[in-house]
KEBALUM-180171 format. One line per 10 residues: for each residue x, y, z of N, C-alpha, C. Coordinates in pm, 1 decimal, padded with zeros to 6 digits. Each point is the difference from the previous one (the first is absolute). Last residue first. Layout:
X/Y/Z/X/Y/Z/X/Y/Z ~ ...
This chain:
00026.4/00722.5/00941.9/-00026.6/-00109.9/00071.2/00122.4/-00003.2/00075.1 ~ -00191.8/00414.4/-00304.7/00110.0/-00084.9/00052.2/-00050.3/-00089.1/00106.0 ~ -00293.8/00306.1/-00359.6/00004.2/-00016.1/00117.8/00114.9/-00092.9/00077.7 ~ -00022.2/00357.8/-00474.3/00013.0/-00105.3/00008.1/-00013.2/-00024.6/00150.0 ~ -00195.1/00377.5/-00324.4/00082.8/-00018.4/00128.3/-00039.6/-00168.8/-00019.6 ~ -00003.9/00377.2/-00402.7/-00020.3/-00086.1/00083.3/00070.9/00017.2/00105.7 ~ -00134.9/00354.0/-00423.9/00047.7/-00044.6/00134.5/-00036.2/-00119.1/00043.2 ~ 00031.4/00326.9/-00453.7/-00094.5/-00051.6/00078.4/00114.6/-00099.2/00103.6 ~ 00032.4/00464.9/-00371.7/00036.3/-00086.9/00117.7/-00104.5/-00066.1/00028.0 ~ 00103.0/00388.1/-00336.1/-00054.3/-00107.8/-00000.3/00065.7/-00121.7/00082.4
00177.7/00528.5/-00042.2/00007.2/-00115.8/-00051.4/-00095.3/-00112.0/00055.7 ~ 00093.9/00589.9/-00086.4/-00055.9/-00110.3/00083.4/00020.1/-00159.1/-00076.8 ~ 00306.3/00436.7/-00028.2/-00124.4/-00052.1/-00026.6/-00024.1/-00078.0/00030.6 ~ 00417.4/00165.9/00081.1/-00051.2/00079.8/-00077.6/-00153.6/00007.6/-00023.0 ~ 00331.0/-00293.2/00213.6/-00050.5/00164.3/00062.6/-00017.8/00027.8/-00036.4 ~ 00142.8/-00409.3/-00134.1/00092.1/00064.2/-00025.2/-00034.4/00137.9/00092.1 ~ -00122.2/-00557.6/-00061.6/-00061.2/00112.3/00024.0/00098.6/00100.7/-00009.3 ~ -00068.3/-00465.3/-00272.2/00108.4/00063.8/00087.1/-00039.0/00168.4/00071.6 ~ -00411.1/-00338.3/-00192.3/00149.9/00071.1/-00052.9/00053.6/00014.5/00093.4 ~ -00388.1/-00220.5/00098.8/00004.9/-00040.6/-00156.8/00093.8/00102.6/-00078.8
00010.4/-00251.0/00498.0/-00038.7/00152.9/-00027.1/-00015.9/-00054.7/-00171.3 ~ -00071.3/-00265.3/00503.9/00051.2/00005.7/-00130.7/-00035.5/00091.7/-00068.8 ~ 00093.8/-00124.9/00534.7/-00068.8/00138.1/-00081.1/00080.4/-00065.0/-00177.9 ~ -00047.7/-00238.5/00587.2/00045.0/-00011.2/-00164.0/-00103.4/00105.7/-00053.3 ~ 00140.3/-00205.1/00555.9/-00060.1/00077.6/-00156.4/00025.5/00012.6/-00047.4 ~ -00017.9/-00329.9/00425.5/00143.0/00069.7/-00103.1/-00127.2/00073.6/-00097.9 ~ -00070.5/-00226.9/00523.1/-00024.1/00036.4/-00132.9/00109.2/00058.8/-00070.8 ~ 00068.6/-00145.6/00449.4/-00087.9/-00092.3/00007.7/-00066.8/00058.7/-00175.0 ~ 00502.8/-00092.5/00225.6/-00095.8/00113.9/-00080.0/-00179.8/-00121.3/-00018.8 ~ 00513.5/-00182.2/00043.1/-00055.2/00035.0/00128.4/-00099.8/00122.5/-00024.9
00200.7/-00148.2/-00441.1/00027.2/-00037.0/00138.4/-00036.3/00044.5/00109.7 ~ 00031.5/00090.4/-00491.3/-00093.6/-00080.0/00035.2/-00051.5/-00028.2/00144.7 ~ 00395.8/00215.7/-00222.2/-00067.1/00097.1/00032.6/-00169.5/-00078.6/00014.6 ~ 00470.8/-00241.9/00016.1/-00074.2/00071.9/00064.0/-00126.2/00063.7/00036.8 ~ 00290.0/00015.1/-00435.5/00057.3/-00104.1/00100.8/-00047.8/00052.2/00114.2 ~ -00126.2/00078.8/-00475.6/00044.7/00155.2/00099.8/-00060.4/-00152.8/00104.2 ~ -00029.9/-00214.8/-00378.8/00059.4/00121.6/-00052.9/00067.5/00097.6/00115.8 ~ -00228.3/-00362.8/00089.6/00148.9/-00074.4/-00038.8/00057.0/00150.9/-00060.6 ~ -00442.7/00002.9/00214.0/00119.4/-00005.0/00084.7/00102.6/-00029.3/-00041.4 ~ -00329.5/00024.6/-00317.8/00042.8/00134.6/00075.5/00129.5/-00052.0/00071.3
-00330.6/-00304.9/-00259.5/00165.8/00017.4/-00018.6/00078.7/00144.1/00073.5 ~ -00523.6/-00130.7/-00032.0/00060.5/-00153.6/00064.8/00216.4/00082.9/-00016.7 ~ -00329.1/00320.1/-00094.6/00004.2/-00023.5/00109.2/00084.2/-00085.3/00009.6 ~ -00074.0/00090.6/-00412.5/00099.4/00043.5/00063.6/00018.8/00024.0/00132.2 ~ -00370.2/-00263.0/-00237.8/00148.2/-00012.8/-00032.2/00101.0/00101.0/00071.6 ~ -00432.9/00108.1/00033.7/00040.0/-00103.6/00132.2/00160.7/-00065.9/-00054.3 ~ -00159.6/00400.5/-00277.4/00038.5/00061.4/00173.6/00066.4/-00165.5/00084.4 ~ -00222.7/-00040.3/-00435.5/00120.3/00031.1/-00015.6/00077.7/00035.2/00125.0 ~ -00454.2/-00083.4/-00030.7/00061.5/-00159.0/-00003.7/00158.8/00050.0/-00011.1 ~ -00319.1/00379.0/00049.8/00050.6/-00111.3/00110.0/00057.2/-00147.6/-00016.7
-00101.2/00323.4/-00373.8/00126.0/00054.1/00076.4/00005.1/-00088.5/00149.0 ~ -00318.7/-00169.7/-00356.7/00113.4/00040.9/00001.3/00147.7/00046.8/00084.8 ~ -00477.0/00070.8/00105.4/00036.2/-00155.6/-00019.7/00178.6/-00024.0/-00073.0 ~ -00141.9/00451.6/-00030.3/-00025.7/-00034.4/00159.4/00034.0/-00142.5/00017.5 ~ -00009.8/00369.0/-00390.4/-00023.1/-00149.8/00009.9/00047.3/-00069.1/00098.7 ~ 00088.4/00477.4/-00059.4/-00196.4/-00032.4/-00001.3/-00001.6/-00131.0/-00025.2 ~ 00446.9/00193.4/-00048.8/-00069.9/-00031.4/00145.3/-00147.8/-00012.6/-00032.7 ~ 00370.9/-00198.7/-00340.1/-00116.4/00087.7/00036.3/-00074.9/00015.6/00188.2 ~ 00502.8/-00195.4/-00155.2/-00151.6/-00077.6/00005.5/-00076.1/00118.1/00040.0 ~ 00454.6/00002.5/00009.1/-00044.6/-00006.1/-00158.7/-00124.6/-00006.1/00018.9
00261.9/00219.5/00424.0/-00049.3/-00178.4/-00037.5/-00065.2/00083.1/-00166.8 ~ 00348.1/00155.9/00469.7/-00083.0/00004.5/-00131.9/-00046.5/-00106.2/-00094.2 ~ 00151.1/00111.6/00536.5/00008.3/-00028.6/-00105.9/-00088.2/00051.8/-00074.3 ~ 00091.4/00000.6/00561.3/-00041.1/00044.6/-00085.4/00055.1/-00002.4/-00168.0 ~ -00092.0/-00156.2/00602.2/00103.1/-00035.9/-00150.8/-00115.9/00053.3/-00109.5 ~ 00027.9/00068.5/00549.2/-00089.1/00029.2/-00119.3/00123.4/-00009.0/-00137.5 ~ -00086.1/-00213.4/00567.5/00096.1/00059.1/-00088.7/-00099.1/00045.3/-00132.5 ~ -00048.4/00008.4/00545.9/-00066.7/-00066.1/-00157.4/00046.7/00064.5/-00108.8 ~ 00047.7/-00004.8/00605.4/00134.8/00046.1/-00117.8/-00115.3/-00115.7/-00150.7 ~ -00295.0/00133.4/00512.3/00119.6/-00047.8/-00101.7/00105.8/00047.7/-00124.4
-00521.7/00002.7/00396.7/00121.4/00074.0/-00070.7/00078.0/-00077.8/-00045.2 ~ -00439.8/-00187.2/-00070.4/00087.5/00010.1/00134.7/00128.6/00139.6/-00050.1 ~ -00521.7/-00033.6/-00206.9/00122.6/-00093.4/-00029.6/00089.9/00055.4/00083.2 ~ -00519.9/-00088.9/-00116.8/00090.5/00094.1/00097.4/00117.7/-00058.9/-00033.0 ~ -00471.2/00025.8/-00293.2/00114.9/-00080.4/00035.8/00093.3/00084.4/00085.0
């Protein structure tokens, strides 16, 4: 996949939901797709992708934390 240069934003949270339950964490990711732009006004807007990192703690630097990643494609 080639993807154009651009500004792709990367929203990053913490989610209750086991990262090894994948089904899960994407039904949770599209919920918080549909409500982003109301949260951070915009940041939907003129962007042809947005990314998302759900972590299964608050990362601190100390140690590694359990991340899995989406990208949402903007219409």
């Amino acid at each position: 996949m080639q993807v154009d240069k651009g500004i792709f934003p990367l929203i990053e949270y913490k989610t209750n939901i086991p990262i090894t339950d994948t089904v899960k964490l994407k039904i949770e990711n599209d919920e918080i797709h549909k409500i982003i732009g109301n949260i951070f006004y915009g940041i939907d807007k003129d962007k042809k992708f947005l990314l998302y990192k759900a972590f299964s703690e608050i990362p601190d630097g100390s140690k590694p934390v359990d991340t899995y990643g989406f990208y949402k494609e903007l219409k």
